[in-house]
C-alpha positions in Angstrom: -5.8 25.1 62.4 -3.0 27.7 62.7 -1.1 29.4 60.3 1.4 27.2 59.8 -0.7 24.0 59.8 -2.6 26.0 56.9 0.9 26.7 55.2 1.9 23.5 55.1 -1.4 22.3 54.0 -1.1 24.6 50.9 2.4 23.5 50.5 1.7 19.6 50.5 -1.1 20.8 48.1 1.2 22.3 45.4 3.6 19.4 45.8 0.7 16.9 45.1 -0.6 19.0 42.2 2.9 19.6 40.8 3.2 16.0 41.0 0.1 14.8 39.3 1.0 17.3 36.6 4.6 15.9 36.0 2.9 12.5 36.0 -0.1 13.1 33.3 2.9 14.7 31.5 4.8 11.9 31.4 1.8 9.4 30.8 0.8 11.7 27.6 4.2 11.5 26.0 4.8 8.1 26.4 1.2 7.8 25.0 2.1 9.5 21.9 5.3 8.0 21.5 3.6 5.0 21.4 1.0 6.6 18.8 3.9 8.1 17.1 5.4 4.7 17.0 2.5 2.5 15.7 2.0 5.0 13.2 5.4 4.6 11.4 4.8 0.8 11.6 1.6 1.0 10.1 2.9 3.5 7.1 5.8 1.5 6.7 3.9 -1.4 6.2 2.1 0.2 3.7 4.6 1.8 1.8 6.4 -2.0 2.1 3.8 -3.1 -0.3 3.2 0.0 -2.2 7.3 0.0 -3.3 8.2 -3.4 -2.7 5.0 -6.0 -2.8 4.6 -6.9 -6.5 7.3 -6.7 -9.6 6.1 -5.2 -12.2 6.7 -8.4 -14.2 4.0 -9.9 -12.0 1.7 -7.0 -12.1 1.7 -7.8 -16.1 0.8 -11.4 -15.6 -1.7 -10.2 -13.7 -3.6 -8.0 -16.7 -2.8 -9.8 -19.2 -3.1 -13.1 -17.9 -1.7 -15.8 -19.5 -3.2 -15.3 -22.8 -2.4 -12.1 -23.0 0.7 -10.1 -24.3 3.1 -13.3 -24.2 0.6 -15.2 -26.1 0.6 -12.6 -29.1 4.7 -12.9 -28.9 4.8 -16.4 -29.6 6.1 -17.6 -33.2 3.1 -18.6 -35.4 2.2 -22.5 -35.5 3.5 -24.0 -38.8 0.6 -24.7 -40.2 -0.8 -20.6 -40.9 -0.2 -19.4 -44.0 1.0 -15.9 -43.0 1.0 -12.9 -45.2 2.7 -14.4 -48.5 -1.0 -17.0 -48.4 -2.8 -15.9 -51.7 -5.8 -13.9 -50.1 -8.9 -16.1 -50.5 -12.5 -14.9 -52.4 -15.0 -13.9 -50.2 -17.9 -13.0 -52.3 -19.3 -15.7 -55.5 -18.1 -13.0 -58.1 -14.7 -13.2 -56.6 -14.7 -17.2 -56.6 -15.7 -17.0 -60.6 -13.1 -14.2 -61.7 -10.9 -15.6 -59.9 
């Protein structure tokens, strides 16, 4: 091998280097582009159902069920006495003094 022959043999060398470099550059940012890019999907989704996946209407059913708050907002039936009912005895003394 001459000096030249070596030359160009160092020269194809860097070319091949400088080409594998540009290429595992290129492969590592479309990599995490596509990281990047599932990542925003994946915290959008979440924050999708954080902010927007239940009303807070429903979130109330849910606790309280249907028995719960609504139920106690409901008029009283007709037949309870209320608070003007005469307040019943509730020992024997009461019953006779009363």
């Amino acid at each position: 091998m001459n000096p030249d022959e070596a030359i160009q043999a160092v020269e194809l060398a860097e070319a091949e280097t400088a080409y594998r470099h540009q290429l595992a550059r290129q492969m590592y940012q479309a990599g995490r582009r596509d990281a990047e890019a599932e990542m925003a999907q994946r915290w959008a989704q979440i924050a999708r159902l954080a902010a927007h996946g239940i009303s807070h209407a429903d979130l109330e059913q849910r606790r309280w069920g249907p028995g719960g708050r609504a139920h106690f907002a409901d008029p009283w039936p007709g037949d309870f006495p209320g608070r003007a009912a005469k307040p019943q005895p509730e020992t024997e003394r009461e019953m006779e003094a009363g």
